[in-house]
N, C-alpha and C positions, 0 to 999 in steps of 0.2 A: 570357489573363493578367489583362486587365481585371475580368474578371468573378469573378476567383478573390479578386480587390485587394476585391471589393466585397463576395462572402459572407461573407469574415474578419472586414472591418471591421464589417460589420451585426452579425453574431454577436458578437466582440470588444465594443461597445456594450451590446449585449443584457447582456451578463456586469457590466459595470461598471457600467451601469443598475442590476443586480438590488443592487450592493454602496452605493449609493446610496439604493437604496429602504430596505433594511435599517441606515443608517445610525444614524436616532432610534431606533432599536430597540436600543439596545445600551451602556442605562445603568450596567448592570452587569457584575460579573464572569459571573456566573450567565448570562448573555444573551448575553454575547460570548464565549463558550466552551463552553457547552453547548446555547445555542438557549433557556433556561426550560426545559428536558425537554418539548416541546414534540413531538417527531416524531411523525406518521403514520405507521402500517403503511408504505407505498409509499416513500415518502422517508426513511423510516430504511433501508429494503433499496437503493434505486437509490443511493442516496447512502453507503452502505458499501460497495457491491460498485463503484461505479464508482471512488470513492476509494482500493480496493484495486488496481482492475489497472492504471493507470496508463498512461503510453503505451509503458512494455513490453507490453503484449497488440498493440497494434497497429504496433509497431517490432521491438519486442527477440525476445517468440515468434516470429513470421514467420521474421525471419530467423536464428533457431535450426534451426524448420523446414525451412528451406529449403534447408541443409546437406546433401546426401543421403550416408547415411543414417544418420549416427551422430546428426548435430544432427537428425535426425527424428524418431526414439524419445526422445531426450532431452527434446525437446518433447513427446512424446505424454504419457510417464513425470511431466515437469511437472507439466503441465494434471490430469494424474490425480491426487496429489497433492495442490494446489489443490482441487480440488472435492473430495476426503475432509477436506483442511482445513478448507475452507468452514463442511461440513455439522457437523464434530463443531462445531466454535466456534459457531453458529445455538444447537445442539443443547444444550450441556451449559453453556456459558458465558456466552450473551448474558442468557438471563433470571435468573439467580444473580448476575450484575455487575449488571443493573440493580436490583434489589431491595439487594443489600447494598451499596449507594455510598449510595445516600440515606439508607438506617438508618446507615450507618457515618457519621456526620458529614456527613453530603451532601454528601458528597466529587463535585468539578466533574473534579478532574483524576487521571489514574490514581497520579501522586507524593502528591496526597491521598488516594486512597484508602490507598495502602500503609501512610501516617502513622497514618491513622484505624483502619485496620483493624489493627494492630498495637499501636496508643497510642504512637508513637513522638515522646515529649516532647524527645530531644534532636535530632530532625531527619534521621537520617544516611539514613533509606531516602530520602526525598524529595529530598535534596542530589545522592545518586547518581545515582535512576535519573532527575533531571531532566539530569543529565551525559552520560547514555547515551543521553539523548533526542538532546538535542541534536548530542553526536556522531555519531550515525548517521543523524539525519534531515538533518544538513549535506549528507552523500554523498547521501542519497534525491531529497532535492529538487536536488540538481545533475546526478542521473540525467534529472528531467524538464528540466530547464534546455537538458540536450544535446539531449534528444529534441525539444522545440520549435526548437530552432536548428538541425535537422536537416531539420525541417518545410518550415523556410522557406527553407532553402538549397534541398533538392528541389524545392519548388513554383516557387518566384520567381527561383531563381538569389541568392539574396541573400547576402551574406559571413555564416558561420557566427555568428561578433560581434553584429553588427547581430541578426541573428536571435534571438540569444539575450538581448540585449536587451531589444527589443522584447516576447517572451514573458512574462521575469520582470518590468518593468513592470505588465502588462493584469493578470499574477497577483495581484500582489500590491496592486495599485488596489484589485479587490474585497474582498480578503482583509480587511486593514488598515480600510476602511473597513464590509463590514458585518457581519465576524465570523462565528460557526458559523452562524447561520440564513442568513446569505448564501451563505457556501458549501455546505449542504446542497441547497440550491437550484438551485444551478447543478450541484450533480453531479449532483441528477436530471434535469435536461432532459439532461446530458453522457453520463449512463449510458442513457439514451435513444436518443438519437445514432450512439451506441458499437455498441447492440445491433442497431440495424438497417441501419448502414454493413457489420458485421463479415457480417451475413448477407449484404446484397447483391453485396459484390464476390466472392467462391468461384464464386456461381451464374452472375455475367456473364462471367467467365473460362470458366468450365465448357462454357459457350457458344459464346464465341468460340474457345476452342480444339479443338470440335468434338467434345464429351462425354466421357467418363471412357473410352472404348477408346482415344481421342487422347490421351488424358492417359498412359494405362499405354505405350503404345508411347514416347510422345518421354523418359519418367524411364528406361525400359529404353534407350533408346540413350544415355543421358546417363551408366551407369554399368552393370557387372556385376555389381555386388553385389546381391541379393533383398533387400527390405525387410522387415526383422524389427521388429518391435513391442516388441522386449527390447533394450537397447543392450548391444553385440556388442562385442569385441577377440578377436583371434587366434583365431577361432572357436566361441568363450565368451561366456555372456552375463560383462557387464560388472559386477563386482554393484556395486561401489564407485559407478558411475554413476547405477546404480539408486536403489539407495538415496541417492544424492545428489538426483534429478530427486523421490523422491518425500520426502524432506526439507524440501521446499520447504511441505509438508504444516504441520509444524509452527511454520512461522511466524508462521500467524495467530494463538496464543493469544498471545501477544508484541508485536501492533501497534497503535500507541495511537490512530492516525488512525481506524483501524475500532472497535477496542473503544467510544471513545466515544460511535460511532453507537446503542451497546450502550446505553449510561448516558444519552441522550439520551430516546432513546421516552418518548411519556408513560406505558404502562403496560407492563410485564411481561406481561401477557397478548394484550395483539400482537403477539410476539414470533415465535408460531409461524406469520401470517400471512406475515409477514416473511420466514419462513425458507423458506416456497415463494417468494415472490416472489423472494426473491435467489438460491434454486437453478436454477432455470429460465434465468434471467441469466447465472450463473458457468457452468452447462454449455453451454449453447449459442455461448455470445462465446471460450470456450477452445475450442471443437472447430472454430467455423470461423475463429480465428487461425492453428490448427494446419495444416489445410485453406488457408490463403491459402497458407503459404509451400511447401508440396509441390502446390501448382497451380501459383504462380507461379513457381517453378522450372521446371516444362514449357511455360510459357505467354515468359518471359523467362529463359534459362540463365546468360545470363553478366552478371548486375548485377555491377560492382564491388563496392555493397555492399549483401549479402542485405538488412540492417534498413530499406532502402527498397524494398521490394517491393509493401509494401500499397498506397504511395503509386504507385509507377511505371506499376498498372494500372490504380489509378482515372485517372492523367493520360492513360495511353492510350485507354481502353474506353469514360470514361463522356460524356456532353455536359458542355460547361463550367460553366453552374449545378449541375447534380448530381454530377459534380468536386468543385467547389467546398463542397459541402454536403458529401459523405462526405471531405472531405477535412477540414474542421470536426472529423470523429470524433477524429482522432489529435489533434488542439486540445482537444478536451474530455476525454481519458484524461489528456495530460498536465495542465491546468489540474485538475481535480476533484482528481489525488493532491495535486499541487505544493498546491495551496492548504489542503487538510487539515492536509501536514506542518507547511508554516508557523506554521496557529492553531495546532498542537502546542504546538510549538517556542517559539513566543510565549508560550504559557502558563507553561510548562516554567520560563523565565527570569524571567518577568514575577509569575507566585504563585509558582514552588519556590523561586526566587534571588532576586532582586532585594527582594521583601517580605521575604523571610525574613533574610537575608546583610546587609543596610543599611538598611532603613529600616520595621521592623513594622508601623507604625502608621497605613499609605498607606491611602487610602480608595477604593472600590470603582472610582470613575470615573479616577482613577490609576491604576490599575495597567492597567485596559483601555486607556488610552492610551499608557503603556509596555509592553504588549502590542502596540501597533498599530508603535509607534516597532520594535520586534522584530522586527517581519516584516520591516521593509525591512531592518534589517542583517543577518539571516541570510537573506533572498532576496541580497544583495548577497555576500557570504562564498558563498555556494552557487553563484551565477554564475561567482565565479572559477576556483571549483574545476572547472566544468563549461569553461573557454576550450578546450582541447583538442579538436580538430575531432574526433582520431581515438578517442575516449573511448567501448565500449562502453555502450550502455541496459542489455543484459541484464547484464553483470559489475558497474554499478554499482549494478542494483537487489537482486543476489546478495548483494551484502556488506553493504547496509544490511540487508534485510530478516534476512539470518541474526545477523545481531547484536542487532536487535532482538527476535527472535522469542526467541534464546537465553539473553538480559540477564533480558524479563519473559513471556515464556510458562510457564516451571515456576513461577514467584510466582503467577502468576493461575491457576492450576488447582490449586495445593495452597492459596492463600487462600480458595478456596472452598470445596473439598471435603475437605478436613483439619484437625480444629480442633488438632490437638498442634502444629500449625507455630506459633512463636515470631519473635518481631522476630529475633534473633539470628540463625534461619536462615533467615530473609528475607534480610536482606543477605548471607550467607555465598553464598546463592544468584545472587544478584543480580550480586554482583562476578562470582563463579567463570565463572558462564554467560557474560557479557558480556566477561573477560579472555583465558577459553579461546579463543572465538567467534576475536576478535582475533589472536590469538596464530597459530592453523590459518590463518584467513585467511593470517597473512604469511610462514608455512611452506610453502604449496602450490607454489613454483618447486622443492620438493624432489623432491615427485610422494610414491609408496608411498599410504599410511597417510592423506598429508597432502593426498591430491586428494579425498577426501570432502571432501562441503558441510562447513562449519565451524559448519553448524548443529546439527550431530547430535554432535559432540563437548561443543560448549558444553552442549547443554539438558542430556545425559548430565550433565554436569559439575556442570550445576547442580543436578539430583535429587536427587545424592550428596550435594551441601554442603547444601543445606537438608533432606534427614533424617538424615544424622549429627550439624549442627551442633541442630539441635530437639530430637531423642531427650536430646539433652545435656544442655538446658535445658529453663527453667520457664514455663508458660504462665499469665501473669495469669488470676484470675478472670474480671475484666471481659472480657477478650476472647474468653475459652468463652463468656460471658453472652450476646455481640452475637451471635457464632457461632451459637447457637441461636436467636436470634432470627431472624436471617436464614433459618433455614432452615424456617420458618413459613408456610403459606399468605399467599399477599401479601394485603393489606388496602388501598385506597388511602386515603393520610393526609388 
């Protein structure tokens, strides 16, 4: 237990150090939210892929996983998903957002891009989806909030409270004080961490429970049902669940914490380095999450609760320092998203509302500081929401991410590859997506129609509104102008 008190704390340090060093670095808006456009190849992929999976990959999938065998395929179905996600958004959307946010106004935040990229003089895209941000990244970051208070109840014995705590603190220390270059920093050592904790514990299981025929026998006594790779009801595949696990797919053109890794890089043409480096990461870290929780199911059958499983057989399997280090990994899933959300969020309120709603005429190093004053109140509003010991990781990172994904994922794919889209069906899209999203989410105790992900209705929802509501209307000159600009060999300025 000592020793476990001692790697947290060195690490914990390390983190707040880094947000410290990055301190003077962060005179401006431009620097405390987007880094100067500064990312390397490496650090833009560790640092978007780790800020994406959060300590759902090493909480919340596991013990999806570990469900035999509905929550197995639902998990497999997931992670597959995901990594089509992944690749299309590397693919078709990272180096098109970065090229047209800079010609669009140099747009820092995705609320400016939408202003910029539309000419929206009276404000409404940007009021919104800084509304959307905020609302759903409240639930996100109170997803990690649990999950470190989960951490430390597992590890230390320690009151859920206390735990949680504790966590949202050390996050929000670095955050607040060294802004995106800090936290891109720590999500790469975190996405680091992440990637070789998730490999090592399957293999020392795999081990100690005496190789993969020991494994197939103890899941065959645990259960008569054959594990199908399709999620099954009444001898059918499941399709609704299907298409729910790989709905999760669509998320990423909708997520602002990842997109800006997008707008960050220094050039468009690292882009595609990037794109291997972070595919190798997302495939690898999702097949052996999925792998911990159908091992550790043969290895421990009767956890009260599956979402600690990763943790139960590092505390069993490993020595106390190397415990203590892969046990660091679920500290840096949750620490790299929670702290992403935050600058979001901060930004969201600090440029979209707070400059724009009361006082225009704030000058740069204000508003990064009512940015910084932001993190702590929405880390504090997210803690509360997260006091609930019994509070799923994976359901609350389901209804953030599908509301996000469904508010501004069809905005950012037809803003880039459609010039007839219009402001009008911008927002028409914006609302429809992010109200439907809601709406399914608070329908699903009905079951039917309404147990699909509520992601696939919204984005559906929002397609419709933004090319009915655009065919309608008139598209400014100027923004066919930019339009084709953007879609120009890049040039660096």
């Amino acid at each position: 237990m000592i020793t476990y008190v001692v790697v947290f704390a060195v690490y914990l340090s390390i983190m707040v150090g880094i947000g410290f060093k990055f301190y003077n670095k962060t005179d401006n808006l431009g620097d405390y939210l987007l880094g100067g456009r500064s990312l390397g190849s490496w650090l833009t992929a560790l640092s978007a892929q780790a800020a994406d999976m959060s300590g759902w990959l090493l909480i919340g999938l596991p013990g999806t996983a570990y469900i035999l065998w509905v929550g197995t395929s639902e998990a497999i179905w997931t992670a597959v998903g995901l990594i089509l996600g992944t690749y299309l958004n590397w693919l078709f959307v990272a180096k098109k957002l970065r090229k047209y946010t800079e010609i669009s106004g140099n747009s820092i935040t995705l609320p400016d891009f939408f202003e910029n990229r539309f000419k929206d003089s009276k404000h409404i895209l940007r009021i919104v989806s800084a509304v959307f941000i905020v609302v759903f990244f409240l639930v996100y970051t109170s997803s990690q909030f649990s999950a470190a208070a989960k951490l430390f109840s597992t590890v230390f014995g320690m009151n859920y409270t206390i735990g949680l705590i504790i966590g949202a603190v050390v996050i929000v220390s670095y955050t607040a004080l060294g802004g995106f270059a800090a936290v891109c920093w720590t999500d790469s050592i975190q996405g680091a961490i992440m990637f070789f904790a998730l490999l090592a514990v399957p293999f020392m299981t795999t081990a100690a429970i005496g190789g993969m025929d020991e494994i197939s026998l103890r899941l065959t006594a645990l259960t008569s049902e054959t594990l199908s790779f399709f999620p099954m009801s009444n001898g059918s595949i499941n399709g609704l669940l299907l298409a729910s696990s790989l709905g999760w797919g669509l998320g990423y053109f909708g997520q602002p914490h990842i997109l800006t890794r997008f707008m960050a890089i220094q050039s468009p043409d690292m882009i595609r380095k990037s794109r291997h480096i972070a595919m190798i990461w997302v495939v690898v870290t999702l097949a052996a999450a999925c792998a911990i929780g159908v091992i550790g199911k043969a290895y421990a059958p009767d956890l009260a609760d599956g979402e600690t499983v990763f943790m139960f057989i590092i505390d069993a399997l490993f020595p106390d320092v190397v415990a203590g280090i892969l046990l660091t990994a679920i500290l840096a899933a949750i620490m790299s998203t929670a702290s992403s959300q935050l600058l979001v969020t901060a930004s969201s309120v600090s440029r979209d509302l707070y400059a724009l709603l009361f006082k225009k005429d704030v000058n740069g190093k204000e508003i990064v500081w009512i940015s910084r004053i932001t993190v702590v109140i929405i880390a504090v509003i997210a803690a509360l929401i997260a006091l609930d010991a019994n509070s799923s990781v994976f359901a609350l990172v389901s209804c953030a991410w599908g509301g996000l994904g469904a508010a501004f994922g069809p905005i950012i794919l037809f803003s880039l590859f459609w010039k007839r889209m219009t402001l009008q069906g911008a927002i028409a899209g914006m609302i429809a997506g992010g109200v439907i999203d809601l709406f399914w989410y608070s329908m699903k105790g009905f079951g039917g129609i309404f147990a699909i992900y509520e992601i696939i209705p919204g984005f559906i929802a929002a397609i419709i509104a933004i090319l009915a509501v655009s065919l309608a209307t008139r598209v400014p000159k100027e923004v066919e102008s930019e339009f084709e600009e953007a879609r120009k060999p890049w040039a660096k300025k």
